[in-house]
N, C-alpha and C positions, 0 to 999 in steps of 0.2 A: 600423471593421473591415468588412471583405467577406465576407458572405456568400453562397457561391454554389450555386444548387439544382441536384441530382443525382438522377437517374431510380433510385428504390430497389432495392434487391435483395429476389426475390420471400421470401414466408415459404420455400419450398421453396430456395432455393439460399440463405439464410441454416443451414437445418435440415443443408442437404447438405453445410455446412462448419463444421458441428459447433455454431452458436451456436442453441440452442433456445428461448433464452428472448429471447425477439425480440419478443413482447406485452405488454405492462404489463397489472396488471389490471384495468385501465380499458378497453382494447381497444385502444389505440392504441400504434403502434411503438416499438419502445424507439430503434432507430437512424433518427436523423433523414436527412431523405433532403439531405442541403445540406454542404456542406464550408468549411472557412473558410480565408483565405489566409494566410498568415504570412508574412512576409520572411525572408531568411536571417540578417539583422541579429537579428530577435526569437527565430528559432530557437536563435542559439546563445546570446542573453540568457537562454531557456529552461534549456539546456544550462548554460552557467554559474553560474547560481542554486543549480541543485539538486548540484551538486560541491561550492561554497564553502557551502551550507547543512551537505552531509553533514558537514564538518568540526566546522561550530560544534556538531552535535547532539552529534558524539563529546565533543569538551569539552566540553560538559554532563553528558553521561553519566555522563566524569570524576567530575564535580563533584558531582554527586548523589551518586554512592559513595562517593566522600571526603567528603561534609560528611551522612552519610545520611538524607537528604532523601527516602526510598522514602514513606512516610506523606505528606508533602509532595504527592509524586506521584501519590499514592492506591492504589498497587501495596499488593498484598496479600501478607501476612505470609507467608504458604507461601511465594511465591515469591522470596522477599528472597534464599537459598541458590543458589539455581539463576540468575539474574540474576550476582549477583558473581561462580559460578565462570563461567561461561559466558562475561561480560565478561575476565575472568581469561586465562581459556587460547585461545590463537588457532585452535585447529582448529573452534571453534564458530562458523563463518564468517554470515555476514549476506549472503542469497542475492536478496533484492530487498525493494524499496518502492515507495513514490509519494507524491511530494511534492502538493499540494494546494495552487495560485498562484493569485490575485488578479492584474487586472493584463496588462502584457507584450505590448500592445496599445494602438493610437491614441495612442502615447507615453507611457500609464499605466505607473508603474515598477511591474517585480513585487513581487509582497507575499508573504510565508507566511502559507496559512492553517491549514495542519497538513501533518505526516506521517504517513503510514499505513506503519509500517514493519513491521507483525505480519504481518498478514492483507489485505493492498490488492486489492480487484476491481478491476474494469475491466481486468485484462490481454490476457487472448481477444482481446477487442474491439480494443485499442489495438494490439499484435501484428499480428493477422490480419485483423481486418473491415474497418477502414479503408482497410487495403492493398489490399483485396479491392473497397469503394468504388468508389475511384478506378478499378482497373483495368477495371468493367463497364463507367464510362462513357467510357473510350479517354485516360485521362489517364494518364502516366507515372505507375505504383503507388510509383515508388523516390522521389517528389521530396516525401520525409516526411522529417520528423526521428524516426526509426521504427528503428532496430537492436535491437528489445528481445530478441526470438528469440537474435540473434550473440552481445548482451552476455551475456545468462542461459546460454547456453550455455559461452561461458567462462569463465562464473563458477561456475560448474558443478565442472568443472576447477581453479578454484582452494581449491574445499575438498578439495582433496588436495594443490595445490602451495600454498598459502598463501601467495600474492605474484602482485603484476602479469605474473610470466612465467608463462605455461601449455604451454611447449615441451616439459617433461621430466615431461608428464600421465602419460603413456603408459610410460617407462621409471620410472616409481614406481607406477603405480596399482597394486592387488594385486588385482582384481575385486570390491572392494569393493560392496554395493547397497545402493541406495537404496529402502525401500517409501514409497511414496506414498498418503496417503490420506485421505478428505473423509468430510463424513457423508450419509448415504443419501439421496435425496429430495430433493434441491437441485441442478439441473441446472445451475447458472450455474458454482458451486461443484466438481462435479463436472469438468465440462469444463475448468475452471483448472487442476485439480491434474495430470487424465490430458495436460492439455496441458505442463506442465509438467517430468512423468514424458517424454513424448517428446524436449523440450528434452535432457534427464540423456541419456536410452538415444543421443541421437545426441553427446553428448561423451563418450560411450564407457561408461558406467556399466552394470551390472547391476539393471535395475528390479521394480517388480512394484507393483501398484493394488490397495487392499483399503478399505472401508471401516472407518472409526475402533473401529466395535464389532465387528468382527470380527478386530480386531490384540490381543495379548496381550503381556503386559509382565511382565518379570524385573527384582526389583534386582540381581540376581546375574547374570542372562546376557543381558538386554537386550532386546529388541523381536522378533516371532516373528510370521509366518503363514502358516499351513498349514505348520507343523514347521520353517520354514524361519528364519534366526536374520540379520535384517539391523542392519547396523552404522550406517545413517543411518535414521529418518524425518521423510519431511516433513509436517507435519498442519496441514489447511487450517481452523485451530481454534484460536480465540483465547485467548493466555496466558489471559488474565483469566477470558474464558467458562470455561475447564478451571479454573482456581480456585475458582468461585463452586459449578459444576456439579458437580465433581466431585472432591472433595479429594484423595480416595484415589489418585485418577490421577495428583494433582500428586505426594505422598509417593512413587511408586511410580518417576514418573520423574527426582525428585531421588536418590533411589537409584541407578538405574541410570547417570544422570549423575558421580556420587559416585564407583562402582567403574569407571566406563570402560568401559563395557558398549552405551553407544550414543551417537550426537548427534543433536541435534532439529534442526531448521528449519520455521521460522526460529528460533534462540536465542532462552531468554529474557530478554535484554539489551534485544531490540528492544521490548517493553513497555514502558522507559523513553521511546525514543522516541514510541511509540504514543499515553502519555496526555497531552493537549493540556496539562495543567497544566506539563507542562517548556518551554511556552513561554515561562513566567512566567519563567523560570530563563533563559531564550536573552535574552529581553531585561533582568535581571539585569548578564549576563557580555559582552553586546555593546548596550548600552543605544544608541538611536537608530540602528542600525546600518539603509541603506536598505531591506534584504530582509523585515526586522521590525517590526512593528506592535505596538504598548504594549498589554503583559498584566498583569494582573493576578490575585490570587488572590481581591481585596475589587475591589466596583463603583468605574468608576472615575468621578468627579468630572466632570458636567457634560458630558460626551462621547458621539457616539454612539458605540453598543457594541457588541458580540455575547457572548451567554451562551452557554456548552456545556459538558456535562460530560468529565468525564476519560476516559469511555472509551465516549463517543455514537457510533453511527452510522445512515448517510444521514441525518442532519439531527434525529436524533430529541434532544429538548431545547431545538432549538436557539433561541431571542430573539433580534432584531435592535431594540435601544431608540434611542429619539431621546434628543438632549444632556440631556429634561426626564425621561425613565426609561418614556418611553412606549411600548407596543412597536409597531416597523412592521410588523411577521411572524413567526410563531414558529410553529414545530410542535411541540404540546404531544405528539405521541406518546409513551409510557409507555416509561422507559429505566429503567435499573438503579440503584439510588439512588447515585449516584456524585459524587464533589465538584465545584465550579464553576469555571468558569475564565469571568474576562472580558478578552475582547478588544478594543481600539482596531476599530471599523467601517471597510471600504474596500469600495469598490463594485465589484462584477465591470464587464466590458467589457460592454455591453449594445446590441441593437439590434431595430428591431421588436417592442418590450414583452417582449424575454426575455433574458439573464442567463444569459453564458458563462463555465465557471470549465474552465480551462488546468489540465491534470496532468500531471508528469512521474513517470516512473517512474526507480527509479535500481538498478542492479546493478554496483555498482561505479562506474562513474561515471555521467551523468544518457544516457538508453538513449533513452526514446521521447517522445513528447508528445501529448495526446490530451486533447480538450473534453468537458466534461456540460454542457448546457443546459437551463435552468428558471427558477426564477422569484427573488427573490430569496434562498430556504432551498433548497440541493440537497438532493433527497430520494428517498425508491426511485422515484416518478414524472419524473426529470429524463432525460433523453434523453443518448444517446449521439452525439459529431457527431467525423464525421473533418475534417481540414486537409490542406493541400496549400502545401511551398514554393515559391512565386511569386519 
């Protein structure tokens, strides 16, 4: 792989395009100043990965609900109601993720290393910074596998038209809005959702940005702020975490789920996706399939591994064992007691002692592509690095 180094963008025109959290707490950058090359060959290996992935996830999802497998998954009991209707009725539309690849580079074939289909960060960055990259230092910003903005936009539009056409948005829409909203005190977070909210307001929507405790919920009349009664939200808040955290909220919005009074985004359908443990299930239903690496629910036999739990994130949990059960790297960071998954080991594309892991995001079909760099365990200290196709 080629890595090629790029004169950074200063903390001030990082701030001036809205990305503030651009320090780790180490002090050191979160956006690496280098870009990596891709071929058009890999791009659209990128690209068709995360289409034929989105498939098999739906048949699994299937499958989990028909054979009810939710315990399986380690999905929690409140939310088993609001998952099947949500999967059930198609206006509960699935507005974005990011696939999580091994691979796809120096002829390594991609691998899955999960989906983030709840709650996925990195999109700001993979959107706009990168773009923004390339352009300082006089390189064409468009020769990215990058439409994440276009796709999200009109998939925007299709939770109102419900199918691949989005022509007849505007002769059905009824001004419908969307509140959008994050919780306070998290910049990175914040700026995904308001950027987001912008995405909707320019495919025509009626929006408004409130943070999470400041929004009020009806079983009977649906989602409210400031007197005002919207028919979508989007909350940048994890099924699970709202399960754990907060029961009452889950009751409240299976209610209003129930009487037709609101829709969420992302559905709680995509939790199925979310917990790593349905990969056990993917390689199940398409055993050795190339995309997939052998899961398990029990350690597996004599192999290197990776241990994580069902619903870890940045790396926390996560073991990387040798064939003898020894660990190469782990980050014991304190996660929420949740079940294990083991995974079959594959090595990221590596070069100069660090460890690039490739993401796609998908909104419909697979939208952008965009690297974290670190060390063997991605974790909140791994770097953001843009690409450029060569």
């Amino acid at each position: 792989m080629k890595v090629t180094p790029l004169t950074p963008l200063t903390q001030e025109s990082l701030e001036a395009i809205g990305l503030e959290w651009h320090t780790d707490l180490d002090s050191t950058p979160y956006v690496a100043p280098e870009m990596i090359e891709v071929s058009q060959e890999e791009a659209q290996a990128y690209y068709d990965a995360g289409n034929e992935l989105y498939d098999m996830f739906c048949e699994a999802g299937q499958y989990v609900i028909d054979k009810n497998l939710f315990f399986e998954l380690d999905i929690p009991v409140s939310l088993i109601p609001m998952i099947k209707q949500s999967w059930e009725e198609e206006v509960h539309w699935h507005l974005y993720g990011r696939f999580d690849f091994a691979g796809g580079l120096d002829g390594m074939p991609i691998k899955l290393l999960e989906f983030n289909a709840d709650t996925p960060t990195m999109l700001y960055e993979s959107s706009v910074i990168q773009w923004a990259m390339l352009k300082a230092n006089g390189y064409d910003e468009n020769a990215q596998f990058n439409n994440i903005y276009e796709a999200l936009r009109e998939n925007f539009q299709r939770i109102i038209t419900l199918g691949e056409d989005t022509s007849r948005f505007e002769e059905i829409y009824e001004g419908w809005k969307i509140l959008f909203s994050s919780i306070s005190g998290n910049a990175e977070e914040e700026r995904t959702t308001r950027f987001l909210q912008e995405i909707a307001q320019s495919a025509g929507f009626n929006t408004e940005f409130a943070y999470i405790d400041e929004v009020k919920f009806s079983q009977e009349e649906g989602v409210f702020y400031n007197d005002t009664n919207y028919e979508f939200l989007f909350k940048l808040l994890p099924w699970e975490i709202i399960a754990i955290d907060e029961p009452e909220l889950v009751m409240l919005m299976r209610g209003i789920m129930e009487n037709k009074a609101g829709i969420f985004l992302n559905p709680a359908y995509t939790l199925l996706f979310q917990s790593k443990r349905i990969l056990k299930i993917l390689w199940d239903l398409f055993p050795n399939h190339p995309l997939l690496l052998e899961t398990s629910f029990e350690p597996l036999a004599n192999t290197e591994q990776v241990i994580k739990t069902s619903f870890g994130r940045e790396g926390q949990g996560v073991q990387i064992l040798d064939s003898s059960g020894k660990p190469i790297a782990q980050n014991l960071q304190e996660s929420e007691n949740f079940k294990k998954i083991y995974q079959k080991y594959y090595p990221l594309n590596a070069t100069n002692g660090f460890s690039y892991q490739p993401n796609v995001f998908f909104a419909y079909e697979s939208c952008g592509l965009g690297f974290r760099k670190g060390g063997l365990i991605m974790d909140n200290y791994s770097k953001f690095v843009s690409h450029i196709i060569v």
